[in-house]
Biotite code that builds the C-alpha atoms (Angstrom):
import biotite.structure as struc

atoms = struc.array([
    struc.Atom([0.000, 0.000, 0.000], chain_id="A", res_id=1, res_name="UNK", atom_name="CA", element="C"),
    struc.Atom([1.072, 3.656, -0.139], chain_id="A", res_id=2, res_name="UNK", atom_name="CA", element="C"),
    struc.Atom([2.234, 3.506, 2.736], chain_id="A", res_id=3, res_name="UNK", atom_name="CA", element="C"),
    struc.Atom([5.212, 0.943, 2.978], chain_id="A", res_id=4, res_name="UNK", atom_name="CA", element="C"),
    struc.Atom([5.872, 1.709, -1.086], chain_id="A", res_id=5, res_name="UNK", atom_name="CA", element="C"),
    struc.Atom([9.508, 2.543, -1.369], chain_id="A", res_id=6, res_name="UNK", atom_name="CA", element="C"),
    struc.Atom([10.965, 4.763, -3.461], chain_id="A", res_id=7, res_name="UNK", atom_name="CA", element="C"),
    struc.Atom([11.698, 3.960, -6.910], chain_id="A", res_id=8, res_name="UNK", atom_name="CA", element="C"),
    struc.Atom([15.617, 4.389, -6.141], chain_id="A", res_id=9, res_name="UNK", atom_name="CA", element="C"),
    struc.Atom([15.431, 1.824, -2.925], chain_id="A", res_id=10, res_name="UNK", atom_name="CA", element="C"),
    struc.Atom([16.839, -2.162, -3.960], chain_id="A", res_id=11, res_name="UNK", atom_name="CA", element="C"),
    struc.Atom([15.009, -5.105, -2.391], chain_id="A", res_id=12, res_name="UNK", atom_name="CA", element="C"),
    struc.Atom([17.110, -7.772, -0.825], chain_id="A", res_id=13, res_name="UNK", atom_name="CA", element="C"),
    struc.Atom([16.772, -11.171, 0.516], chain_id="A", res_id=14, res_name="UNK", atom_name="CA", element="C"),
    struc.Atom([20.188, -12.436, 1.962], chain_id="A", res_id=15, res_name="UNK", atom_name="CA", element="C"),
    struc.Atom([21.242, -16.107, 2.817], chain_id="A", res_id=16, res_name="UNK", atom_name="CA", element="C"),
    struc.Atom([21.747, -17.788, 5.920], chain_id="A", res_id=17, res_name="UNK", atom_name="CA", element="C"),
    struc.Atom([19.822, -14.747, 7.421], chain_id="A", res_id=18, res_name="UNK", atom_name="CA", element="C"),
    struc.Atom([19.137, -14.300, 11.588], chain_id="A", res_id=19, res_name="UNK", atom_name="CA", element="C"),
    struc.Atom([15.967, -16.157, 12.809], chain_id="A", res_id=20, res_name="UNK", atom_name="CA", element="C"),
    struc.Atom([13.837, -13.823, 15.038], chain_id="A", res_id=21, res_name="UNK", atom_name="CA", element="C"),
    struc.Atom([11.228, -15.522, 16.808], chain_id="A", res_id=22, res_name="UNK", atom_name="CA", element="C"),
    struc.Atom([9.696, -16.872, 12.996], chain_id="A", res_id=23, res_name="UNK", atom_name="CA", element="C"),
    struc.Atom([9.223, -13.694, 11.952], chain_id="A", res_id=24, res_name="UNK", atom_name="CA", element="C"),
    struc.Atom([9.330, -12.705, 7.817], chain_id="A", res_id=25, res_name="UNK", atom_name="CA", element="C"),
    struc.Atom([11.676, -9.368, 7.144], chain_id="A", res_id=26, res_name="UNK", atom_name="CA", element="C"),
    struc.Atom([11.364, -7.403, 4.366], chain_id="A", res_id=27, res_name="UNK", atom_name="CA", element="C"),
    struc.Atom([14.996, -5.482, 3.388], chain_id="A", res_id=28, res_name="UNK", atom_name="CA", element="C"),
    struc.Atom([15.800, -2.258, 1.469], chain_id="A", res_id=29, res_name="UNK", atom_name="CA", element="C"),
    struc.Atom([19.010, -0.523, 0.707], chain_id="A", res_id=30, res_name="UNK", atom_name="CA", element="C"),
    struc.Atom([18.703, 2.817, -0.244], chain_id="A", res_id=31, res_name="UNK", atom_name="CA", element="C"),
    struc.Atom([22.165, 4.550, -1.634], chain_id="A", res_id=32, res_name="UNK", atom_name="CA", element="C"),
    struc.Atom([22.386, 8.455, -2.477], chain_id="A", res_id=33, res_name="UNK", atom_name="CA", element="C"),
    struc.Atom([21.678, 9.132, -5.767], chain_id="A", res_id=34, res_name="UNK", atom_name="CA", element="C"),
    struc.Atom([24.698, 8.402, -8.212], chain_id="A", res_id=35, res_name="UNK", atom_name="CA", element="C"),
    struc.Atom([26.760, 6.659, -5.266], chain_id="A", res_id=36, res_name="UNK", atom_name="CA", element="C"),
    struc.Atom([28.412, 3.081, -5.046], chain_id="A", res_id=37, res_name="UNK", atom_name="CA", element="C"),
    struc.Atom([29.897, 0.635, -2.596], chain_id="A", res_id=38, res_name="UNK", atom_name="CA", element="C"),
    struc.Atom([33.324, 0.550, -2.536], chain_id="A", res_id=39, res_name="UNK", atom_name="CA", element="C"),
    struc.Atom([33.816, -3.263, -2.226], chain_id="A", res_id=40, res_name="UNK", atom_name="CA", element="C"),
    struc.Atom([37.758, -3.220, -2.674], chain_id="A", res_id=41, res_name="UNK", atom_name="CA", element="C"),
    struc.Atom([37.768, -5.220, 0.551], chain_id="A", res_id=42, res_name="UNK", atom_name="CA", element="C"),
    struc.Atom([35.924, -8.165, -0.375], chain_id="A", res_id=43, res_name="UNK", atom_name="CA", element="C"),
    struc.Atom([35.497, -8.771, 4.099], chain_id="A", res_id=44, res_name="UNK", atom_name="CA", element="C"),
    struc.Atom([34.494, -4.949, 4.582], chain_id="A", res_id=45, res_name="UNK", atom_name="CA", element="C"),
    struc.Atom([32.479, -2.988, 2.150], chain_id="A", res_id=46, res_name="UNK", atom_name="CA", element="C"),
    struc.Atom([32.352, 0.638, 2.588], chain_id="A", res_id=47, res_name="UNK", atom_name="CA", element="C"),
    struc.Atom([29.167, 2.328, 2.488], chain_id="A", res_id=48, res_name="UNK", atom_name="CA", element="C"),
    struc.Atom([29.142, 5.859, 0.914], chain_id="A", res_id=49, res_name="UNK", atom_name="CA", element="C"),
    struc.Atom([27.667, 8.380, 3.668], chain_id="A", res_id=50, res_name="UNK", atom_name="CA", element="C"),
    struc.Atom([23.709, 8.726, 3.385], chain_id="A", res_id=51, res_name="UNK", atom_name="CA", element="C"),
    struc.Atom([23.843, 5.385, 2.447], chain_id="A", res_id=52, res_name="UNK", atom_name="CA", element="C"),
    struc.Atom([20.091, 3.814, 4.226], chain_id="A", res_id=53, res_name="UNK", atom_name="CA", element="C"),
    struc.Atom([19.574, 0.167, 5.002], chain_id="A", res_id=54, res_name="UNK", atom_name="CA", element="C"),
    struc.Atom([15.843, -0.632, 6.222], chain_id="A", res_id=55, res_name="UNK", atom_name="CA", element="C"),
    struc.Atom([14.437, -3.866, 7.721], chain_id="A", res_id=56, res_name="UNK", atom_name="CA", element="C"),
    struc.Atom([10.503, -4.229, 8.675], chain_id="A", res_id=57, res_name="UNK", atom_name="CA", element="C"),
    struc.Atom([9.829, -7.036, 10.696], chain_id="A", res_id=58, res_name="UNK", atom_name="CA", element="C"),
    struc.Atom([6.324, -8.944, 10.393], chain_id="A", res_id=59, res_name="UNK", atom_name="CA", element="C"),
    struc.Atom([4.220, -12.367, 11.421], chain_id="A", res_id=60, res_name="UNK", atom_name="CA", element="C"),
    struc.Atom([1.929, -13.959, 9.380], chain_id="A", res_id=61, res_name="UNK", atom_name="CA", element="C"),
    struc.Atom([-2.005, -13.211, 10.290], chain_id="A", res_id=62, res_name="UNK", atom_name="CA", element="C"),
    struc.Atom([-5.165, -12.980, 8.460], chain_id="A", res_id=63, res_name="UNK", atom_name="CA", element="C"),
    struc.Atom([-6.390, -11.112, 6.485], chain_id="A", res_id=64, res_name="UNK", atom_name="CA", element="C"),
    struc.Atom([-3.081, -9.129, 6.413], chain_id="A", res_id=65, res_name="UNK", atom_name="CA", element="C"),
    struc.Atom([0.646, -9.536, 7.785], chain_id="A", res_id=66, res_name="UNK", atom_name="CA", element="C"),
    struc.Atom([0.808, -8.180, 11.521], chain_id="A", res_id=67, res_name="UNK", atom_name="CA", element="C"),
    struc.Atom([3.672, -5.582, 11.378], chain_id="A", res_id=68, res_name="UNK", atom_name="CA", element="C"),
    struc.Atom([5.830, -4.951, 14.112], chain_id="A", res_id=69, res_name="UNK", atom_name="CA", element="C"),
    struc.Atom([9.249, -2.569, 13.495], chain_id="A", res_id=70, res_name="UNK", atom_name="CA", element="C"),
    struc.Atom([11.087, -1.331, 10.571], chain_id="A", res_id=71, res_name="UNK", atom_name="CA", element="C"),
    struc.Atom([14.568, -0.747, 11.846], chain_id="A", res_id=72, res_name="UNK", atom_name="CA", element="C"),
    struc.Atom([17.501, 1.855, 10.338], chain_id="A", res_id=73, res_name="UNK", atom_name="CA", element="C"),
    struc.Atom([20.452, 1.428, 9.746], chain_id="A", res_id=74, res_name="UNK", atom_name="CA", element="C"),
    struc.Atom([22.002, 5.264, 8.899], chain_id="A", res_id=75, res_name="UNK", atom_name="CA", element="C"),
    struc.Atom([26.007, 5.934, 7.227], chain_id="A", res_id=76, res_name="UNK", atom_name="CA", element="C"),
    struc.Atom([26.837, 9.154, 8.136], chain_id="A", res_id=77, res_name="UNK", atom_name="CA", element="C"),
    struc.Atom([30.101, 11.353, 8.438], chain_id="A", res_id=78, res_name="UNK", atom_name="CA", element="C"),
    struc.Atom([30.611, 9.698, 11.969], chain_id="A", res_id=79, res_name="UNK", atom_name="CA", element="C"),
    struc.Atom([29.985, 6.870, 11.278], chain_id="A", res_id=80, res_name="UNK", atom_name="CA", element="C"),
    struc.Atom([26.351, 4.369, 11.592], chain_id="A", res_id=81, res_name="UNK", atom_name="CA", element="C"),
    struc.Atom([23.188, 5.581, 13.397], chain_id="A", res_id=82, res_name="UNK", atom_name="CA", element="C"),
    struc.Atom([20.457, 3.014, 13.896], chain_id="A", res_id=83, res_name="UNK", atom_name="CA", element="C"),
    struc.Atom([16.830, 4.102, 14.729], chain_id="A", res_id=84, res_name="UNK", atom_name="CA", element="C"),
    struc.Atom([13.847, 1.892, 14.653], chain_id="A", res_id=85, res_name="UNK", atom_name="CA", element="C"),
    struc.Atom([9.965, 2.618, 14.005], chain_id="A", res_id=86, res_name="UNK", atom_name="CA", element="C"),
    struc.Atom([6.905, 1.055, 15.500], chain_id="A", res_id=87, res_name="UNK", atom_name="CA", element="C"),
    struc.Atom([4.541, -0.019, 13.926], chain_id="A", res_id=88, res_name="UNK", atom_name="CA", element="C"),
    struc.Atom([0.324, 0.812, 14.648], chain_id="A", res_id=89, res_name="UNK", atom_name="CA", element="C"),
    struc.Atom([-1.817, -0.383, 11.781], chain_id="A", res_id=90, res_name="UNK", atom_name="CA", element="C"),
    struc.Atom([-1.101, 1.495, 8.722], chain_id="A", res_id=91, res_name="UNK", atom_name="CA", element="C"),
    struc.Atom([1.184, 4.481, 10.369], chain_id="A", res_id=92, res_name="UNK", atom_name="CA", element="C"),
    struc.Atom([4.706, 4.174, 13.218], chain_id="A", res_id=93, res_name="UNK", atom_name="CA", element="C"),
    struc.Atom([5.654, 6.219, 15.537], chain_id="A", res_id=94, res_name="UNK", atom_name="CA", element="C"),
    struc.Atom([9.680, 6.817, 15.768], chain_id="A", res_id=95, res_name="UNK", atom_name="CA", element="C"),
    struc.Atom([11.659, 5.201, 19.170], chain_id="A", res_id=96, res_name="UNK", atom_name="CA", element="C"),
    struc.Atom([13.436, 6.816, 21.391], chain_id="A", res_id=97, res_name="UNK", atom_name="CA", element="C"),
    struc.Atom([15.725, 3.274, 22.052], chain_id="A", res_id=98, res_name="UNK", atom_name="CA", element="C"),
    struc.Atom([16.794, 4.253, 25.673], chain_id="A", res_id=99, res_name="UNK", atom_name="CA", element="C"),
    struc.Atom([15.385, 0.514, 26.560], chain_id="A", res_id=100, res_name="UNK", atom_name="CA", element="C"),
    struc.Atom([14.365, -2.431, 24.957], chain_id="A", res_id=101, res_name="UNK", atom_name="CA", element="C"),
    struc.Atom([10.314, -2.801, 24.070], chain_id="A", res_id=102, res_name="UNK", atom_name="CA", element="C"),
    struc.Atom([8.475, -6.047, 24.602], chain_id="A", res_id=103, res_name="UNK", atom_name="CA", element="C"),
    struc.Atom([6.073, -5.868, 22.353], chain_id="A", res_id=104, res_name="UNK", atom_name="CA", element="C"),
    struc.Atom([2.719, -8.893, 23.006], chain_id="A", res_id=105, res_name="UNK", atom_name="CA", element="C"),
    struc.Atom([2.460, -10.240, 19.159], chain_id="A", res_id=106, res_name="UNK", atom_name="CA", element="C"),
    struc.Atom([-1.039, -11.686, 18.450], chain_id="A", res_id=107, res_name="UNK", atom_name="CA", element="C"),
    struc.Atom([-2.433, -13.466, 15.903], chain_id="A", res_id=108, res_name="UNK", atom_name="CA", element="C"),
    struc.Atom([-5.354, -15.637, 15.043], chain_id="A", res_id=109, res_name="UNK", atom_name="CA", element="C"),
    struc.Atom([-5.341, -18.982, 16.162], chain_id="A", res_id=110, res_name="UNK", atom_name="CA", element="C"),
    struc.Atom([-1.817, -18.556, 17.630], chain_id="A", res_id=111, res_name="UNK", atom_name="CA", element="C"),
    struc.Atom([-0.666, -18.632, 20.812], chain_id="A", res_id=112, res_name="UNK", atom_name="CA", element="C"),
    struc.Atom([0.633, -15.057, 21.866], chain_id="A", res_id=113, res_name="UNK", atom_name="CA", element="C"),
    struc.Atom([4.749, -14.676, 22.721], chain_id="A", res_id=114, res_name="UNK", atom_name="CA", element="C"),
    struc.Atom([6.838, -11.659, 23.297], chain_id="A", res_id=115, res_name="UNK", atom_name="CA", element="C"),
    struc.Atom([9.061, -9.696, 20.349], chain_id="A", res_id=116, res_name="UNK", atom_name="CA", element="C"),
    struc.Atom([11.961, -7.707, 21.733], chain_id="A", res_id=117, res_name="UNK", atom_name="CA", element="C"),
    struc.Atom([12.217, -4.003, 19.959], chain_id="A", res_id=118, res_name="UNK", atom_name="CA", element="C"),
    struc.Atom([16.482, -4.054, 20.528], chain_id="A", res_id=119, res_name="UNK", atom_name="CA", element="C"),
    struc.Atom([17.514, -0.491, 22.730], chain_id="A", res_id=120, res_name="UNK", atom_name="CA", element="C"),
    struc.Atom([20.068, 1.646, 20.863], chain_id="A", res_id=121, res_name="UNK", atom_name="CA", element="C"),
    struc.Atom([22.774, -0.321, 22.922], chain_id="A", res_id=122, res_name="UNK", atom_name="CA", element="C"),
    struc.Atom([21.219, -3.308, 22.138], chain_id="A", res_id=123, res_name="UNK", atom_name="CA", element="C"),
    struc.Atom([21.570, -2.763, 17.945], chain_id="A", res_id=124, res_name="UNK", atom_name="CA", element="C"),
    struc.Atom([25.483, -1.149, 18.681], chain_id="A", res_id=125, res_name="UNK", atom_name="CA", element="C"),
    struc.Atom([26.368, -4.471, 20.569], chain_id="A", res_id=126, res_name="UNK", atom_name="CA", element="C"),
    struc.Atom([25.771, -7.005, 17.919], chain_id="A", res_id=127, res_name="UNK", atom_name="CA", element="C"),
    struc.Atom([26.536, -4.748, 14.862], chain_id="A", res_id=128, res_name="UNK", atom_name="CA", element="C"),
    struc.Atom([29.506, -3.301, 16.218], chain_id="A", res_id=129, res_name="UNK", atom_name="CA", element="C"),
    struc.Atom([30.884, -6.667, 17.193], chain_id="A", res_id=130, res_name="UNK", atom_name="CA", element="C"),
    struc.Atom([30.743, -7.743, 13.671], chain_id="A", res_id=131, res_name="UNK", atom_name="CA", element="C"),
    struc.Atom([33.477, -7.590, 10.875], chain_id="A", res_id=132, res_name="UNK", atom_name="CA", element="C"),
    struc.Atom([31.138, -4.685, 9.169], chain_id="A", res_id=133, res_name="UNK", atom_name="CA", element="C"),
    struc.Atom([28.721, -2.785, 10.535], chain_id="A", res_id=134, res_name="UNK", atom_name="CA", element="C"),
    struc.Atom([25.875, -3.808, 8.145], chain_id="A", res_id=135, res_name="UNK", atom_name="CA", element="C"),
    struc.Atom([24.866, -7.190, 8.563], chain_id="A", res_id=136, res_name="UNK", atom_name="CA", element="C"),
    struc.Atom([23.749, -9.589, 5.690], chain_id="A", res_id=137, res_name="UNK", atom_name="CA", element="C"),
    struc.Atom([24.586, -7.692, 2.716], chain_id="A", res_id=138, res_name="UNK", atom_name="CA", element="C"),
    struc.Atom([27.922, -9.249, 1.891], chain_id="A", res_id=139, res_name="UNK", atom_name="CA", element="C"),
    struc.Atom([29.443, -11.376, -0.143], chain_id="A", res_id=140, res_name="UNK", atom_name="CA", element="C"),
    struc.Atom([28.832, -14.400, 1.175], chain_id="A", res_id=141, res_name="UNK", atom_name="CA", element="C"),
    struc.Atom([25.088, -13.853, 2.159], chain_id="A", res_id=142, res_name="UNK", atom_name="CA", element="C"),
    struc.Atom([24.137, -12.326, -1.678], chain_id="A", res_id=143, res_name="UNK", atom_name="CA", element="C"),
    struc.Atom([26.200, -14.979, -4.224], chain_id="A", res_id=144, res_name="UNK", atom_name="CA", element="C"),
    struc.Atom([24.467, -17.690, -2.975], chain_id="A", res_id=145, res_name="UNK", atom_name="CA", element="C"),
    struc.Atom([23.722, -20.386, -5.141], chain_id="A", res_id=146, res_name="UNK", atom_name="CA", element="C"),
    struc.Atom([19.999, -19.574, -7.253], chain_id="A", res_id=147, res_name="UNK", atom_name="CA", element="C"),
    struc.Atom([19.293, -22.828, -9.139], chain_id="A", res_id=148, res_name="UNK", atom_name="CA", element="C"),
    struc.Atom([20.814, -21.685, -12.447], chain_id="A", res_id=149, res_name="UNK", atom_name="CA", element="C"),
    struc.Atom([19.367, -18.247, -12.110], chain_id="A", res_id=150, res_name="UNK", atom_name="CA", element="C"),
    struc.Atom([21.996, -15.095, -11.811], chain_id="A", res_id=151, res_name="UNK", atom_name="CA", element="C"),
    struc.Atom([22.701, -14.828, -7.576], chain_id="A", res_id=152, res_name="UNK", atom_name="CA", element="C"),
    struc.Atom([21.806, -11.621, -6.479], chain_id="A", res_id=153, res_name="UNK", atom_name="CA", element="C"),
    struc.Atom([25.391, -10.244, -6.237], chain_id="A", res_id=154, res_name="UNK", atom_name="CA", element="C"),
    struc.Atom([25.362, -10.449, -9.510], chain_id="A", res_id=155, res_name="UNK", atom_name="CA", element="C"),
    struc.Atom([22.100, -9.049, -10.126], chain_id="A", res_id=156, res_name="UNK", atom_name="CA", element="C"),
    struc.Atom([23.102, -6.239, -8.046], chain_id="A", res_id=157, res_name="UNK", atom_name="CA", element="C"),
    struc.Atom([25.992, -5.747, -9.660], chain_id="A", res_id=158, res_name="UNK", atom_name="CA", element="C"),
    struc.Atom([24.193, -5.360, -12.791], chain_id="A", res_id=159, res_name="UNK", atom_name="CA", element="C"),
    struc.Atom([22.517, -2.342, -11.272], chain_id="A", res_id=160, res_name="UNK", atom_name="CA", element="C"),
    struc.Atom([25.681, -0.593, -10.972], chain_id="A", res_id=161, res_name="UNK", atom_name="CA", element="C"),
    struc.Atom([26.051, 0.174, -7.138], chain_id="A", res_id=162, res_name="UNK", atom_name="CA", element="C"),
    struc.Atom([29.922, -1.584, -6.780], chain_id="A", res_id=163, res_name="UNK", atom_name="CA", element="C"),
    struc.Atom([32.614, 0.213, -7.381], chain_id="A", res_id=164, res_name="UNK", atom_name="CA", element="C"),
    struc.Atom([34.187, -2.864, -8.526], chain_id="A", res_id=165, res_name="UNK", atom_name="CA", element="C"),
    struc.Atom([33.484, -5.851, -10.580], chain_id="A", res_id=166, res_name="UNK", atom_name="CA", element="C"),
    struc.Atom([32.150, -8.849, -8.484], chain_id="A", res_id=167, res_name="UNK", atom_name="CA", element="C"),
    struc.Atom([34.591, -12.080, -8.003], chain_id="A", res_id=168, res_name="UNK", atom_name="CA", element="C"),
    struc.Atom([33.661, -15.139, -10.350], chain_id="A", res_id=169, res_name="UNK", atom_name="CA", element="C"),
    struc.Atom([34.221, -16.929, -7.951], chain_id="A", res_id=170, res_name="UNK", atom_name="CA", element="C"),
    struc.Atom([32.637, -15.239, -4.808], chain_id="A", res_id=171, res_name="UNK", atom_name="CA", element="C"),
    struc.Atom([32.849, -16.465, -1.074], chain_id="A", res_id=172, res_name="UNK", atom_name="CA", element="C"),
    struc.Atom([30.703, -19.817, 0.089], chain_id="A", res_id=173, res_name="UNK", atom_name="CA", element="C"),
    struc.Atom([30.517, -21.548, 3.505], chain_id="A", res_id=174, res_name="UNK", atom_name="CA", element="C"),
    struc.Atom([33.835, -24.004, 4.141], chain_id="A", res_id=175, res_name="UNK", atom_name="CA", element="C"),
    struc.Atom([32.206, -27.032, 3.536], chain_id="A", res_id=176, res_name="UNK", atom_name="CA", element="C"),
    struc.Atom([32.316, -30.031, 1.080], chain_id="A", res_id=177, res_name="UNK", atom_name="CA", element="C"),
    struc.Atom([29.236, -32.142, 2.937], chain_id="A", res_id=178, res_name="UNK", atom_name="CA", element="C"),
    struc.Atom([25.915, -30.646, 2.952], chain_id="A", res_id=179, res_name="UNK", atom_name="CA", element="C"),
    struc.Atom([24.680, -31.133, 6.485], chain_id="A", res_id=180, res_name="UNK", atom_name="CA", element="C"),
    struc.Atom([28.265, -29.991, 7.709], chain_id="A", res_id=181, res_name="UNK", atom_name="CA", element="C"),
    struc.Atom([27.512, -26.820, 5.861], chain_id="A", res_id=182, res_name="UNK", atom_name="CA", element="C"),
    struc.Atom([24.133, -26.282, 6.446], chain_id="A", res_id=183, res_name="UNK", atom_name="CA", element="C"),
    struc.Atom([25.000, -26.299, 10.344], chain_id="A", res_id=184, res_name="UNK", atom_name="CA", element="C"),
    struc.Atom([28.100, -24.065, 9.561], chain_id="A", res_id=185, res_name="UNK", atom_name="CA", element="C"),
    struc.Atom([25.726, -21.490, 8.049], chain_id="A", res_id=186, res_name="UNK", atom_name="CA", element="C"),
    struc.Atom([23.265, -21.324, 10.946], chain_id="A", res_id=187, res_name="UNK", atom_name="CA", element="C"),
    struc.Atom([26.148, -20.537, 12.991], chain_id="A", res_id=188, res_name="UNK", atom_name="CA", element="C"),
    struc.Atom([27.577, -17.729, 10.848], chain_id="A", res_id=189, res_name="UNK", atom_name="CA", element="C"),
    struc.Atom([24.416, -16.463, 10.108], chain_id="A", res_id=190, res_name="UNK", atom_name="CA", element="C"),
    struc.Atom([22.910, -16.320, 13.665], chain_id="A", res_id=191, res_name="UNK", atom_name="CA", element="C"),
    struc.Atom([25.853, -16.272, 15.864], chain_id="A", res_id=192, res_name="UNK", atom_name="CA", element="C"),
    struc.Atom([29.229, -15.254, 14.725], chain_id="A", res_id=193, res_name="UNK", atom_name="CA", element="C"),
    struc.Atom([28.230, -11.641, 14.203], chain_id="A", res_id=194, res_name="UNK", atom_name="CA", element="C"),
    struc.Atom([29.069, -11.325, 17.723], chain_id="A", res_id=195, res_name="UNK", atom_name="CA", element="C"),
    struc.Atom([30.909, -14.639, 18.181], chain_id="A", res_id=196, res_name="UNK", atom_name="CA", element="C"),
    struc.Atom([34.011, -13.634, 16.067], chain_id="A", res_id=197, res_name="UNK", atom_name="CA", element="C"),
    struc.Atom([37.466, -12.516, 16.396], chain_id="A", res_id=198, res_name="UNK", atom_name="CA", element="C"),
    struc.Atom([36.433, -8.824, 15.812], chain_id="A", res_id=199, res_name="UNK", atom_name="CA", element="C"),
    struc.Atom([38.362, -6.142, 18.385], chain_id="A", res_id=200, res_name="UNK", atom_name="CA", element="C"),
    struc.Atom([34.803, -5.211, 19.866], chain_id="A", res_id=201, res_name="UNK", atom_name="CA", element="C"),
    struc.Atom([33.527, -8.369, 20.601], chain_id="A", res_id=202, res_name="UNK", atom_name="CA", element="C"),
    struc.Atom([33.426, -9.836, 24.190], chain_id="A", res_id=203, res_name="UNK", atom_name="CA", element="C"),
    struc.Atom([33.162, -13.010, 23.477], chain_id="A", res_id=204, res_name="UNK", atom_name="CA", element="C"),
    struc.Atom([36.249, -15.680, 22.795], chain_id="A", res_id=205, res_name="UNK", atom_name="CA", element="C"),
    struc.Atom([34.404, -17.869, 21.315], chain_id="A", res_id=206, res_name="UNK", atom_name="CA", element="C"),
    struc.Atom([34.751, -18.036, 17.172], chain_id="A", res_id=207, res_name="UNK", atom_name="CA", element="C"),
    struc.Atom([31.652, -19.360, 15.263], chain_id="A", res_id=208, res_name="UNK", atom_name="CA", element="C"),
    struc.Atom([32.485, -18.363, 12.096], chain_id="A", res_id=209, res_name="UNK", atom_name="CA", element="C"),
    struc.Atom([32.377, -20.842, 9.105], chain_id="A", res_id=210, res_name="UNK", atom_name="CA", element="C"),
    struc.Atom([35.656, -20.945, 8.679], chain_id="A", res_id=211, res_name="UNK", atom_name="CA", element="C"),
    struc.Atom([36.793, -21.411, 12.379], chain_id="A", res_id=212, res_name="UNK", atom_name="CA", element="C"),
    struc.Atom([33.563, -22.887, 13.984], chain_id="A", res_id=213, res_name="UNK", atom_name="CA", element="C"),
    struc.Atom([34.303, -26.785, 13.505], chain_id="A", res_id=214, res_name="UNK", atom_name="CA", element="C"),
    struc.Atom([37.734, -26.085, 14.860], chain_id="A", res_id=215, res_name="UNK", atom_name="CA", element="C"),
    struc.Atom([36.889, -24.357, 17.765], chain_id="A", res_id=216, res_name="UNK", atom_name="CA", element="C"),
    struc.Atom([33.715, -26.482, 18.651], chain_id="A", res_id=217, res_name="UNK", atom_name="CA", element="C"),
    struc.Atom([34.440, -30.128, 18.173], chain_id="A", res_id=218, res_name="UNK", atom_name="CA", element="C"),
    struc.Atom([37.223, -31.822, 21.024], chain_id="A", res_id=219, res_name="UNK", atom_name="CA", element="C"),
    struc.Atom([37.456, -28.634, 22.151], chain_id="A", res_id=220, res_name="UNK", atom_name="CA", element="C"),
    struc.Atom([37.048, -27.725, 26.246], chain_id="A", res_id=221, res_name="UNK", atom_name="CA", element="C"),
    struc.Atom([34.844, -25.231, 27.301], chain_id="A", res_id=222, res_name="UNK", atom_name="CA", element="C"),
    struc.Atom([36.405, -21.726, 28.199], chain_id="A", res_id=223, res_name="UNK", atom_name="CA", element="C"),
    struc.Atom([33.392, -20.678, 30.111], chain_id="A", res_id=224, res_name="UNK", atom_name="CA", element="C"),
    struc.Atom([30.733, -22.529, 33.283], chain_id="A", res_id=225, res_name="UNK", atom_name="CA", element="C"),
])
């Protein structure tokens, strides 16, 4: 509806091995100043021009219509990222203030009600300032996934012009020849090791990315009680 129509300039994205919160279906837009590209050089950390705007709305299945709950923000600016979040009240949302976290009662028809967590501002700077980059998902790895013959969307992105650089033919995949192996690898790196990673601002010592998880899971003691 007209009211959750992006602009005609805003790119739709669906990324691999993405973060499961609570079932819920997320709906992703990047939005990059006009005539501005990523400079992706550094095939680990792509740099964002500043103004560049990545949203995320966050929604449950319900009838007639999807219940939704948040769109989240992620802002480049001179500083650096600012991250804001709006919630959402029927067809209109009113922008957070993100001093605290917001428990927000989700339900639905026929359902049994449960809790969603709206992150506080702290909340949002803890996992995505623990990560490699700041912006999670949109990476190599988590856009040239395999599309059953059909172009992946790195390259279909590519094709739209927004990289600085041409894409690698042979792009980034999870370190795995056995399917299970690497089906469990990509959980991990997609729902853990944005925080669990050996990134200077993380506080964990744990490493579960999918390079490093196997190794630092399996025969391995505990470091923790």
């Amino acid at each position: 509806d007209e009211h959750t129509r992006p602009i005609s300039r805003a790119i739709r994205y669906e990324p691999a091995l993405p973060l499961w919160s609570n079932g819920s279906d997320k709906e992703r837009w990047l939005l990059l100043p006009p005539g501005a590209r990523i400079d992706n050089a550094r095939r680990e950390h792509w740099e964002f021009p500043v103004g560049t705007l990545f949203f995320k709305t966050f929604s449950f299945e319900d009838a007639p219509e999807p219940l939704r709950v948040e769109t989240r923000i992620i802002r480049r600016t001179e500083d650096g990222w600012d991250y804001h979040t709006y919630q959402w009240r029927g067809a209109d949302a009113d922008l957070l203030s993100l001093e605290f976290e917001l428990p927000v009662k989700i339900e639905r028809e026929g359902e049994p009600s449960f809790e969603h967590a709206i992150p506080s501002r702290l909340d949002c700077r803890s996992c995505h300032e623990s990560n490699e980059t700041v912006v999670i998902g949109f990476d190599e790895l988590r856009l040239a996934a395999a599309a059953d013959g059909e172009p992946s969307q790195l390259e279909s992105l590519a094709g739209l012009g927004i990289f600085e650089h041409d894409v690698p033919n042979e792009p980034k995949r999870i370190a795995s020849d056995d399917g299970q192996t690497g089906r469990v690898l990509g959980y991990l790196h997609g729902n853990c090791a944005h925080c669990h990673n050996r990134s200077a601002n993380t506080m964990s010592p744990l490493d579960l990315d999918h390079r490093r998880a196997l190794a630092n899971l399996i025969d391995v003691p505990t470091q923790g009680s």
